[in-house]
PyMOL Python script that loads the backbone (N, CA, C, O; Angstrom):
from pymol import cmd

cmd.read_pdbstr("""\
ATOM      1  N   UNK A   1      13.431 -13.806  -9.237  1.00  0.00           N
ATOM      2  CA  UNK A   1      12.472 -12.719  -9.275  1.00  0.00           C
ATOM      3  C   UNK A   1      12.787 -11.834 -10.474  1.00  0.00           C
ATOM      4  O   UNK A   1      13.909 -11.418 -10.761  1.00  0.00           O
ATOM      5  N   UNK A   2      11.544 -11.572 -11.203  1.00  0.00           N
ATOM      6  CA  UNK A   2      11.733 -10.180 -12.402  1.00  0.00           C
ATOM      7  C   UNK A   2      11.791  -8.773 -12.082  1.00  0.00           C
ATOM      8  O   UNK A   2      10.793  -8.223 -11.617  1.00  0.00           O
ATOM      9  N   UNK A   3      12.870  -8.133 -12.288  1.00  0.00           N
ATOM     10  CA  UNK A   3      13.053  -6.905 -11.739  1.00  0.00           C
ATOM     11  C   UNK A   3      12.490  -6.083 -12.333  1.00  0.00           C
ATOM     12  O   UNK A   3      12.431  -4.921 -11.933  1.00  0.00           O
ATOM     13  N   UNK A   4      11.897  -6.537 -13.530  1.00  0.00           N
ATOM     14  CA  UNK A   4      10.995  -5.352 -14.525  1.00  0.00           C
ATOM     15  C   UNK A   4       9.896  -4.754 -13.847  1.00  0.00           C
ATOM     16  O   UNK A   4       9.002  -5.407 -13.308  1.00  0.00           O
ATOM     17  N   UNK A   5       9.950  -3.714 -13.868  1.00  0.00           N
ATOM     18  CA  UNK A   5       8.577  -2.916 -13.578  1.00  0.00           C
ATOM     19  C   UNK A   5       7.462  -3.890 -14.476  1.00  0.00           C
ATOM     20  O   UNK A   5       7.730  -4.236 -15.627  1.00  0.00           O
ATOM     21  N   UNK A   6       6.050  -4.321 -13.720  1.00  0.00           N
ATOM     22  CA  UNK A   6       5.312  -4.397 -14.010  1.00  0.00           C
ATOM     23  C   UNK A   6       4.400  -3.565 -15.233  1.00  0.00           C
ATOM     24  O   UNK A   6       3.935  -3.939 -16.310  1.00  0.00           O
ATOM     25  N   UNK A   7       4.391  -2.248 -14.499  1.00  0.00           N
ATOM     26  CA  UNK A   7       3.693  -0.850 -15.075  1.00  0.00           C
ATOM     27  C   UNK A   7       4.529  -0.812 -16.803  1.00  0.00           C
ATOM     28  O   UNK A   7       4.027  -0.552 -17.896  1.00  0.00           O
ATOM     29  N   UNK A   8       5.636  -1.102 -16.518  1.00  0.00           N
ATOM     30  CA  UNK A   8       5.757  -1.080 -17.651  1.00  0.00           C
ATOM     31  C   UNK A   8       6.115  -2.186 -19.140  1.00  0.00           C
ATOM     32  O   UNK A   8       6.857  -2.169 -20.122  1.00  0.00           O
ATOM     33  N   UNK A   9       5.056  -3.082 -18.533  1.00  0.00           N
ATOM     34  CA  UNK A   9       4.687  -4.184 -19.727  1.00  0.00           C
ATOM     35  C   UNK A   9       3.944  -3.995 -20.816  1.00  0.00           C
ATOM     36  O   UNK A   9       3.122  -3.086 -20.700  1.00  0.00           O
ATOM     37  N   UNK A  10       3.961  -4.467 -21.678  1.00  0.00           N
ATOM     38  CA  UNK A  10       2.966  -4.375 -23.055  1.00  0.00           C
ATOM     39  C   UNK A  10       2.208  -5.220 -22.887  1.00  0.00           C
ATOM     40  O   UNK A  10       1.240  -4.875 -23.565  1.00  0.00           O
ATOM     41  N   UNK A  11       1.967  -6.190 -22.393  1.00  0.00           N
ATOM     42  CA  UNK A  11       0.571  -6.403 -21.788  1.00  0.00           C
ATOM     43  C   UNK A  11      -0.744  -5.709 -20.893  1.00  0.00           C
ATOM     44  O   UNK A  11      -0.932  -6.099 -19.740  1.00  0.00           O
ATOM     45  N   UNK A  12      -1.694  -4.587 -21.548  1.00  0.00           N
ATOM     46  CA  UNK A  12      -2.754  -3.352 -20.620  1.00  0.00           C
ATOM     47  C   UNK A  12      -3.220  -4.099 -19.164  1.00  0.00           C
ATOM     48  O   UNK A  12      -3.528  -3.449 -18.165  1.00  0.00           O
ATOM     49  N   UNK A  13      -3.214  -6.040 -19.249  1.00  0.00           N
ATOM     50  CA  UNK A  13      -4.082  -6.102 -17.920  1.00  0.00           C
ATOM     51  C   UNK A  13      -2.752  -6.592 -17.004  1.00  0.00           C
ATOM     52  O   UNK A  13      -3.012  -6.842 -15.827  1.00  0.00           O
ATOM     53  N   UNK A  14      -1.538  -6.730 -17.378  1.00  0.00           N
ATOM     54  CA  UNK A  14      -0.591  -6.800 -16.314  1.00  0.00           C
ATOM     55  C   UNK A  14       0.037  -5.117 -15.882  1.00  0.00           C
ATOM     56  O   UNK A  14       0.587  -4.849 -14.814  1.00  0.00           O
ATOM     57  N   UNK A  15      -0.234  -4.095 -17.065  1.00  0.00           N
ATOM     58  CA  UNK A  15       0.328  -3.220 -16.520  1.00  0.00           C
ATOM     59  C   UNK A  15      -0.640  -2.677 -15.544  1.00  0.00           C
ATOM     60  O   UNK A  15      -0.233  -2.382 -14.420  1.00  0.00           O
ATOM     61  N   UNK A  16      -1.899  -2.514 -15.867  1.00  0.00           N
ATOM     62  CA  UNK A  16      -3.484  -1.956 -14.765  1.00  0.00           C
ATOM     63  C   UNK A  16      -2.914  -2.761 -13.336  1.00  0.00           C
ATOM     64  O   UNK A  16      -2.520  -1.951 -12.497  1.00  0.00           O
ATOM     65  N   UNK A  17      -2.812  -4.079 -12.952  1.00  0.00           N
ATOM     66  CA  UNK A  17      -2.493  -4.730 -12.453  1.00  0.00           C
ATOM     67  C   UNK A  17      -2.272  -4.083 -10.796  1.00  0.00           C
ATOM     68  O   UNK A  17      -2.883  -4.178  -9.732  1.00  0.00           O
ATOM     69  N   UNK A  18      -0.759  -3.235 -11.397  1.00  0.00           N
ATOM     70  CA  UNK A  18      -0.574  -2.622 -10.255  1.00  0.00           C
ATOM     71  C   UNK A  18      -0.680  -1.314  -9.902  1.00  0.00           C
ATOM     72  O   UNK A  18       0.163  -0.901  -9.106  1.00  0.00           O
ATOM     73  N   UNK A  19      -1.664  -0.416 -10.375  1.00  0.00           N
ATOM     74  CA  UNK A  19      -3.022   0.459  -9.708  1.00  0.00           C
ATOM     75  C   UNK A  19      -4.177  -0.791  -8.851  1.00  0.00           C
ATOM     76  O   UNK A  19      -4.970  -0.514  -7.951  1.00  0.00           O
ATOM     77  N   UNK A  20      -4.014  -1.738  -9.281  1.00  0.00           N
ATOM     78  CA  UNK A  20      -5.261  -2.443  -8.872  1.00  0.00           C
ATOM     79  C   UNK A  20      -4.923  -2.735  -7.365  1.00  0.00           C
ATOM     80  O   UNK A  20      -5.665  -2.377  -6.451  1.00  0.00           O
ATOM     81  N   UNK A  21      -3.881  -3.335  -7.202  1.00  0.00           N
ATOM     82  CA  UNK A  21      -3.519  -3.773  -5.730  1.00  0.00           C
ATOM     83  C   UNK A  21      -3.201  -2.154  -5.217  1.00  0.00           C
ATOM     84  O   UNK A  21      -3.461  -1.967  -4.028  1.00  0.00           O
ATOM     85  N   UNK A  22      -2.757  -1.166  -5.848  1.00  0.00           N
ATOM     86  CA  UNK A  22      -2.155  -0.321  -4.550  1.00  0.00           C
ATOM     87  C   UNK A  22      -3.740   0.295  -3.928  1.00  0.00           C
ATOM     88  O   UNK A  22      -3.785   1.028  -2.939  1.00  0.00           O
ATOM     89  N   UNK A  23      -5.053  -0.170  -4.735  1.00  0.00           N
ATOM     90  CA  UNK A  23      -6.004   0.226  -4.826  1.00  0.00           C
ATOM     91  C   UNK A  23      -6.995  -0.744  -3.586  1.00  0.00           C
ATOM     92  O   UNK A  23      -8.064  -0.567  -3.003  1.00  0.00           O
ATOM     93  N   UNK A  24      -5.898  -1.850  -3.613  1.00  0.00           N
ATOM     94  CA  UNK A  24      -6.760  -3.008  -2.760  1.00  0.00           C
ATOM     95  C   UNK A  24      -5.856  -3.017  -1.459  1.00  0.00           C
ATOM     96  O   UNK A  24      -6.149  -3.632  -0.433  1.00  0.00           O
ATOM     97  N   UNK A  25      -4.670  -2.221  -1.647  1.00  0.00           N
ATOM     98  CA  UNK A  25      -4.120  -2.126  -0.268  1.00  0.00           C
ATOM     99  C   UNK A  25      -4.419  -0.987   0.219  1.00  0.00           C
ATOM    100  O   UNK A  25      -4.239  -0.795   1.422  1.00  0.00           O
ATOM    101  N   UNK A  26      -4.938   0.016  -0.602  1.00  0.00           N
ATOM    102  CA  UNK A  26      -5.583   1.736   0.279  1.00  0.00           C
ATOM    103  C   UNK A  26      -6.603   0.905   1.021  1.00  0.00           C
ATOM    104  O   UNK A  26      -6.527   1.081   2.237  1.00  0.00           O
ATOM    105  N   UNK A  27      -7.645  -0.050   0.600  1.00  0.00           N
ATOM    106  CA  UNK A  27      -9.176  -0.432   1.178  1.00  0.00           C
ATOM    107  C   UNK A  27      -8.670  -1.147   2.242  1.00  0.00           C
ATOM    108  O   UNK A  27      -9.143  -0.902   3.351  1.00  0.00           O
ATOM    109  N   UNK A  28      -7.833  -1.954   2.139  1.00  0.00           N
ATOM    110  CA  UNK A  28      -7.587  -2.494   3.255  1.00  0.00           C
ATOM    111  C   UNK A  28      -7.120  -1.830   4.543  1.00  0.00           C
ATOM    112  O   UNK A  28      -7.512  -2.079   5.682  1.00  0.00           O
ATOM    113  N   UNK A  29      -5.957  -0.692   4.047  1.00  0.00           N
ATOM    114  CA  UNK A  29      -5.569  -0.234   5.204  1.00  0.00           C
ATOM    115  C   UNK A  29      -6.997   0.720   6.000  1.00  0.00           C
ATOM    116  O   UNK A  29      -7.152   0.830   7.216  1.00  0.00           O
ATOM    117  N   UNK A  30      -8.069   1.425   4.729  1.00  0.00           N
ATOM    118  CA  UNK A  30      -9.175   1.739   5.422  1.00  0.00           C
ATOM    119  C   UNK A  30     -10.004   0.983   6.293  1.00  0.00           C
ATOM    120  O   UNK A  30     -10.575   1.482   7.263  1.00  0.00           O
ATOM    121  N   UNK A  31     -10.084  -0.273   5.948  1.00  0.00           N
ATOM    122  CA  UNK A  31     -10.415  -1.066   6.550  1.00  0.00           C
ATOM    123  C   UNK A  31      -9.834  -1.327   8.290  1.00  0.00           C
ATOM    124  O   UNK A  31     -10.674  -1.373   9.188  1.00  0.00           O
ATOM    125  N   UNK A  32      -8.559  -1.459   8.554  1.00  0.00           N
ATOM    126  CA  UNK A  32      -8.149  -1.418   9.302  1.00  0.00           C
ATOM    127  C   UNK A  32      -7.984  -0.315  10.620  1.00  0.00           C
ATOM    128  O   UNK A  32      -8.002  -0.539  11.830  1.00  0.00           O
ATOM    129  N   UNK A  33      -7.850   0.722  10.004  1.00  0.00           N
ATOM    130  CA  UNK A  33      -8.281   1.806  10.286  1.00  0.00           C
ATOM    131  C   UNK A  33      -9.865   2.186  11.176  1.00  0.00           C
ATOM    132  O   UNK A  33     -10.052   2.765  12.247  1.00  0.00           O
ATOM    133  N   UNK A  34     -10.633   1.695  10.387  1.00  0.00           N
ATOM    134  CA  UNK A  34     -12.594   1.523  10.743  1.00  0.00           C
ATOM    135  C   UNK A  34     -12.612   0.511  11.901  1.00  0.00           C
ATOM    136  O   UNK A  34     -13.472   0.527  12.782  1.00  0.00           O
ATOM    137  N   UNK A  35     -11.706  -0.276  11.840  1.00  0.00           N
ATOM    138  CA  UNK A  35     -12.204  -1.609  13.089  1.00  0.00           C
ATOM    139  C   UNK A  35     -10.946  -1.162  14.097  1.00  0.00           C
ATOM    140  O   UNK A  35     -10.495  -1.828  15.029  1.00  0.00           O
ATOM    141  N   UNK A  36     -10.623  -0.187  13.761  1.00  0.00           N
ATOM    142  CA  UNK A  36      -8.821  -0.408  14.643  1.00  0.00           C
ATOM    143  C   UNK A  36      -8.672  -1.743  15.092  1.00  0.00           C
ATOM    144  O   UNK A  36      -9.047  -2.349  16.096  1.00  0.00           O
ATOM    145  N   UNK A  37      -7.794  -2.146  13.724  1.00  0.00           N
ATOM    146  CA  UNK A  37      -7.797  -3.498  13.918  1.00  0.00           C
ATOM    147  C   UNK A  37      -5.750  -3.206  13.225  1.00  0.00           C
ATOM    148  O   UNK A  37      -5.372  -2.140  12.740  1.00  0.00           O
ATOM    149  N   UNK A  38      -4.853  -4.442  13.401  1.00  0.00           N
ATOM    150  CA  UNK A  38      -3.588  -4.079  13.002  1.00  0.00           C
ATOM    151  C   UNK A  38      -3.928  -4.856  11.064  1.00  0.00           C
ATOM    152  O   UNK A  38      -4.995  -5.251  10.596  1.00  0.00           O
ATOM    153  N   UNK A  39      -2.722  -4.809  10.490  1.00  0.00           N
ATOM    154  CA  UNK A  39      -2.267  -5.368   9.221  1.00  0.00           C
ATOM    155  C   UNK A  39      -1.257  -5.738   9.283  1.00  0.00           C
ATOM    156  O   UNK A  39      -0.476  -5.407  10.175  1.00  0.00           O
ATOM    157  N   UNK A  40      -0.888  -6.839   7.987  1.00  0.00           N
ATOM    158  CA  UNK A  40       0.769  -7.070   8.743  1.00  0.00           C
ATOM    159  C   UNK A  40       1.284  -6.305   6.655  1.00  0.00           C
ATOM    160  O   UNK A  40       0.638  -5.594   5.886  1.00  0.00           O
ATOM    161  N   UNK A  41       1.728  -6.514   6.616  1.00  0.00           N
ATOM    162  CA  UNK A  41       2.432  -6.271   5.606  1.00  0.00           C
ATOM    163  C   UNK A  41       4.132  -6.219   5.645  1.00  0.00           C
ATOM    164  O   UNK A  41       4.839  -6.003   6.628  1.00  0.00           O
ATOM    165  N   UNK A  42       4.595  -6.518   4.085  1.00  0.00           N
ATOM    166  CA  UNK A  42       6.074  -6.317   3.813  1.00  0.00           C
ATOM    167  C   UNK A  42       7.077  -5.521   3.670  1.00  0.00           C
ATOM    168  O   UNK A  42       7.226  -5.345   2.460  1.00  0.00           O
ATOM    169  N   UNK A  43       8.160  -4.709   4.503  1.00  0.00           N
ATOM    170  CA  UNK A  43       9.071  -4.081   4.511  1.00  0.00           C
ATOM    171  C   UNK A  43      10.350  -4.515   4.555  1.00  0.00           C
ATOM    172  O   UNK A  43      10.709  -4.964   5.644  1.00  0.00           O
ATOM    173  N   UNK A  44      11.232  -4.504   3.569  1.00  0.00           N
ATOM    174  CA  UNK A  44      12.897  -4.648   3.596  1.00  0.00           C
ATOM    175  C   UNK A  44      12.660  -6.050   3.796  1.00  0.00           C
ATOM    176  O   UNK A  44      13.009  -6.551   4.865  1.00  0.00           O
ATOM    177  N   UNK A  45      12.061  -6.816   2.826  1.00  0.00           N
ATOM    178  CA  UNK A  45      11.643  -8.654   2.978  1.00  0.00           C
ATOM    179  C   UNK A  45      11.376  -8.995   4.365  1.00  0.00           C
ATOM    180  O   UNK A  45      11.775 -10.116   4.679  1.00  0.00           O
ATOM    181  N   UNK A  46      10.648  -8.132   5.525  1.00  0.00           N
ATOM    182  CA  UNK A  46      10.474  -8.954   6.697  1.00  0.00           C
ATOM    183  C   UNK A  46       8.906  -7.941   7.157  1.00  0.00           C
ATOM    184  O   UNK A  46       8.655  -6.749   6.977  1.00  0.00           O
ATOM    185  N   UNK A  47       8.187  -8.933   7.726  1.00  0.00           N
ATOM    186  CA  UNK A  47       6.948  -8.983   7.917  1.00  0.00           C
ATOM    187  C   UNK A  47       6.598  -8.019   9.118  1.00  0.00           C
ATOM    188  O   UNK A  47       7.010  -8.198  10.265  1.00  0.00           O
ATOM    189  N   UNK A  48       5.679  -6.835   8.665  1.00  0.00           N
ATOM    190  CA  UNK A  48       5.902  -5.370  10.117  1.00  0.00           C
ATOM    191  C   UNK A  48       4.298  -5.577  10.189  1.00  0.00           C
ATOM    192  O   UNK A  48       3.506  -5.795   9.272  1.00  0.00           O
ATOM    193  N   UNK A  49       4.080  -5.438  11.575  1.00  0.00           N
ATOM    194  CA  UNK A  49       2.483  -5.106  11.648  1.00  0.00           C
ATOM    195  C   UNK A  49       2.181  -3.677  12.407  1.00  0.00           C
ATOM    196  O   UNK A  49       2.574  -3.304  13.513  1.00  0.00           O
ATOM    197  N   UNK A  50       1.352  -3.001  11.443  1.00  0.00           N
ATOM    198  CA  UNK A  50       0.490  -1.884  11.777  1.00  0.00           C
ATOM    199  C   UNK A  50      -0.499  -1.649  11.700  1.00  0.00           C
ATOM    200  O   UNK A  50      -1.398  -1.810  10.874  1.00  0.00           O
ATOM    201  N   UNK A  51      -0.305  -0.958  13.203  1.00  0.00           N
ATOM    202  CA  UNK A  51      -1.718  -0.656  13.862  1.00  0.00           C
ATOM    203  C   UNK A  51      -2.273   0.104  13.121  1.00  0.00           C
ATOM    204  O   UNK A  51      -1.860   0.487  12.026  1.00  0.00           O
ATOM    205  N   UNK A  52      -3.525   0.467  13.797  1.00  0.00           N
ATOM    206  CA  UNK A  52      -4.737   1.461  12.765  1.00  0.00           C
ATOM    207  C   UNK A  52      -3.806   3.181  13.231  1.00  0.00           C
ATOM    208  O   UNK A  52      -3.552   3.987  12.336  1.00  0.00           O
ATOM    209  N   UNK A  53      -3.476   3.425  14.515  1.00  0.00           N
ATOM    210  CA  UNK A  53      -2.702   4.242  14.642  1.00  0.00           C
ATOM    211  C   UNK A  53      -1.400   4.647  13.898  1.00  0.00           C
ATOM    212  O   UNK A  53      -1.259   5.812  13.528  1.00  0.00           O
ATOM    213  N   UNK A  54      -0.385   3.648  13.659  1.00  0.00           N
ATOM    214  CA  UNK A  54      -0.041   3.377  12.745  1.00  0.00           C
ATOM    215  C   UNK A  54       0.104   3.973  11.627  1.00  0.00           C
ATOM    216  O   UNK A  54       1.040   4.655  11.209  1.00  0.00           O
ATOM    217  N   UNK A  55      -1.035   3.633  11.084  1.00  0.00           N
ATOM    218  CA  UNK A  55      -1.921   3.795   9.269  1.00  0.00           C
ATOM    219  C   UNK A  55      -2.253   5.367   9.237  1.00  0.00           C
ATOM    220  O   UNK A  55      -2.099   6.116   8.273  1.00  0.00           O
ATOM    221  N   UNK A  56      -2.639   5.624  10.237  1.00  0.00           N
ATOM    222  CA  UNK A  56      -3.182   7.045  10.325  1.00  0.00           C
ATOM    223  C   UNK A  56      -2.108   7.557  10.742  1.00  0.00           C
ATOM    224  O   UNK A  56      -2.546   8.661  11.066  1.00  0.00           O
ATOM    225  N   UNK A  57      -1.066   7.588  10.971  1.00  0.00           N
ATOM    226  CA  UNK A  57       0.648   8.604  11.023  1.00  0.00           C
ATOM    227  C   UNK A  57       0.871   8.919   9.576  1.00  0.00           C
ATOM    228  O   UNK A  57       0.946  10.035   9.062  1.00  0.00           O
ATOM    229  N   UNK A  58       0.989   7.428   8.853  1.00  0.00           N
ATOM    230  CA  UNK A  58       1.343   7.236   7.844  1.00  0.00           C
ATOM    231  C   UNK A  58       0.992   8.035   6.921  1.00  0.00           C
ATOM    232  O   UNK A  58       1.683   8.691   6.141  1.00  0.00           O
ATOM    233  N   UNK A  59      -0.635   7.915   7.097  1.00  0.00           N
ATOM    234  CA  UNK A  59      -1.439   8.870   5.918  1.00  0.00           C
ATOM    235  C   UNK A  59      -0.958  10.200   6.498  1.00  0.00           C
ATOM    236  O   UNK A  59      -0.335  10.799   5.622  1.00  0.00           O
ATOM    237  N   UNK A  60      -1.010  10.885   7.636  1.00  0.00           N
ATOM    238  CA  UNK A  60      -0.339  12.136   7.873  1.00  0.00           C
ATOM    239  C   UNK A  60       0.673  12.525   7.009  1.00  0.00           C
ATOM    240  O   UNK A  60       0.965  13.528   6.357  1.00  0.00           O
ATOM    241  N   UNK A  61       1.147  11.339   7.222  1.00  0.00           N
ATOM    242  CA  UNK A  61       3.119  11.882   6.787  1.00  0.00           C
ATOM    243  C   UNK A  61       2.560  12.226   5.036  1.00  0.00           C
ATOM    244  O   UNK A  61       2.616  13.318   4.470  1.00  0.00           O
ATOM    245  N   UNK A  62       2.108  11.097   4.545  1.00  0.00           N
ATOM    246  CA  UNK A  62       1.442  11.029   3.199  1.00  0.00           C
ATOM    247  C   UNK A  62       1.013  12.763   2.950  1.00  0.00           C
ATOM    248  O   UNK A  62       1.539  13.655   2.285  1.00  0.00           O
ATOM    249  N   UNK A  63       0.179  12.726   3.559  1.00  0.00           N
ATOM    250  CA  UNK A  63      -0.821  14.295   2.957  1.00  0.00           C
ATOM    251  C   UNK A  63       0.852  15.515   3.364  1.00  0.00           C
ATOM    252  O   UNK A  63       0.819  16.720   3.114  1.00  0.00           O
ATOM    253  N   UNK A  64       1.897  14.931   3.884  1.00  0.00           N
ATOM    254  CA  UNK A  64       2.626  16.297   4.755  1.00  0.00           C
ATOM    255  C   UNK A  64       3.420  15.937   3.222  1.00  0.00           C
ATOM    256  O   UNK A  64       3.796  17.054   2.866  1.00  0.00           O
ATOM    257  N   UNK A  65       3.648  15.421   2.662  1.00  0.00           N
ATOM    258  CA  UNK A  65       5.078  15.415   1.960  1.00  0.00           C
ATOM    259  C   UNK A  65       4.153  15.338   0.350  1.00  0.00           C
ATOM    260  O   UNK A  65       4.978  15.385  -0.562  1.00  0.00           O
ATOM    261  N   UNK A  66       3.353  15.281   0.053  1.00  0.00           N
ATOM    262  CA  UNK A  66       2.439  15.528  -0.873  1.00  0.00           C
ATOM    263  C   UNK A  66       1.932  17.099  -1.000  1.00  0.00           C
ATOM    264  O   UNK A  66       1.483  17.621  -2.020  1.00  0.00           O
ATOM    265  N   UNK A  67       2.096  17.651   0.146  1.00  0.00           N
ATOM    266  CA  UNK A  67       1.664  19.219   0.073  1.00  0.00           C
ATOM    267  C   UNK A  67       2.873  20.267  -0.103  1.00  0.00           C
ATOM    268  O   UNK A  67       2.686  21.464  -0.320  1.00  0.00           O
ATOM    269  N   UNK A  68       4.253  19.607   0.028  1.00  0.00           N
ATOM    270  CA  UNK A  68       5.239  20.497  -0.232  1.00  0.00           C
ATOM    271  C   UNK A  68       6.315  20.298  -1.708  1.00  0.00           C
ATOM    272  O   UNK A  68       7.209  21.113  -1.935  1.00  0.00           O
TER     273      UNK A  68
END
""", "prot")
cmd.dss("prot")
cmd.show_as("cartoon", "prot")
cmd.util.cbc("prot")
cmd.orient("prot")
């Protein structure tokens, strides 16, 4: 595995790259969220699934530690 930051390649469409997915994982988790439906996604290399409840802590915590 390449430990290089992506973001910071000299290539513009590998560095865009990754705005693009964190952009396709916000829709998704909205997504999930709208159907309360779960997601699974990757933490500490092992596979966690969250709920739409979940997602919506998360974004809490998000807006709580973004406002201070």
């Amino acid at each position: 595995m390449n430990p290089k930051d992506i973001r910071t390649s000299s290539d513009p469409d590998l560095a865009g790259s990754y705005a693009a997915m964190l952009r396709a994982a916000h829709s998704a988790e909205d997504l999930a969220i709208k159907t309360n439906t779960s997601i699974i996604v990757g933490m500490d290399g092992k596979e966690v699934r969250l709920t739409a409840k979940d997602l919506i802590k998360l974004r809490e915590q998000e807006k709580t530690f973004a406002a201070t």
